[in-house]
C-alpha angles and dihedrals in degrees: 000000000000125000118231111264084239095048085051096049097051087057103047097038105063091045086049092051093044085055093051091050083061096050115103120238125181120246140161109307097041119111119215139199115214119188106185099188117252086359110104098161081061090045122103153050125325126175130219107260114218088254085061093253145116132208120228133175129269090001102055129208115000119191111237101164118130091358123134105243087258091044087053089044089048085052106051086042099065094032088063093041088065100089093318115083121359100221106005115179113200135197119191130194141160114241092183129021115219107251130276128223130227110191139178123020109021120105095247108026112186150111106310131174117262117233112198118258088034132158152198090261088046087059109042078054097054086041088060094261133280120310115242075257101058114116100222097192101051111057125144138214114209104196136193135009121332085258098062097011104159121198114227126188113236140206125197088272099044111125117245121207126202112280094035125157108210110189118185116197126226114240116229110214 
């Protein structure tokens, strides 16, 4: 009793990219602290420049954008480990999350700071709750830069990420 590979595949893949939509990945507007052991001049905080990257010394520029917070540590770590350090170990945390958007029908729409676990609910209430217009079961996530931005539909529990467009719909009767 074995399912087609088709058939399989159908069922896994949109549960896998559904996953992925929820993964954090760093971009401008993000401020990181980098420890880099027994290396204070490497030591501190560096913010995400608009072209993604951050500028560190010695090694220069180093390019985070769209990259998971151990893919940007590997990253540092072996750019650093050419001619730089011989054996650099490298932590790497954010310290502050760019911004995320709430849109539409809340009572103050605007730019907040993202706290981490949160959710769709979380935001409409620091946006001041929805209006007596607010369609609360069509919401939407835009995701991503405005090159490869996605639109998601959302429910009250659905993650948001930093850099987030919410966008609450207006019912019409």
């Amino acid at each position: 009793m074995f399912l087609p590979l088709w058939l399989l595949l159908i069922l896994l893949v949109p549960g896998a990219i559904a996953h992925a939509q929820t993964i954090y990945t760093i971009d401008s507007g993000d401020e990181l602290r980098i420890t880099v052991f027994e290396e204070n001049d490497l030591t501190g905080d560096f913010p995400v420049g608009s072209d993604g990257t951050i500028t560190l010394p010695l090694a220069g520029k180093i390019e985070l954008r769209d990259l998971t917070l151990q893919a940007a540590q590997n990253r540092i770590t072996n750019t650093l480990a050419q001619g730089f350090l011989r054996h650099p170990v490298v932590s790497l945390e954010v310290i502050h999350f760019r911004p995320f958007y709430i849109l539409g029908e809340v009572n103050d729409p605007g730019q907040y700071d993202y706290v981490s676990g949160m959710n769709i609910l979380n935001a409409v209430a620091l946006g001041g709750g929805f209006t007596y217009r607010a369609d609360q079961d069509d919401i939407v996530i835009l995701r991503g830069r405005e090159d490869n931005r996605i639109k998601l539909p959302a429910a009250p529990n659905s993650i948001v990420l930093p850099g987030d467009i919410i966008r609450v719909t207006e019912r019409y009767f």
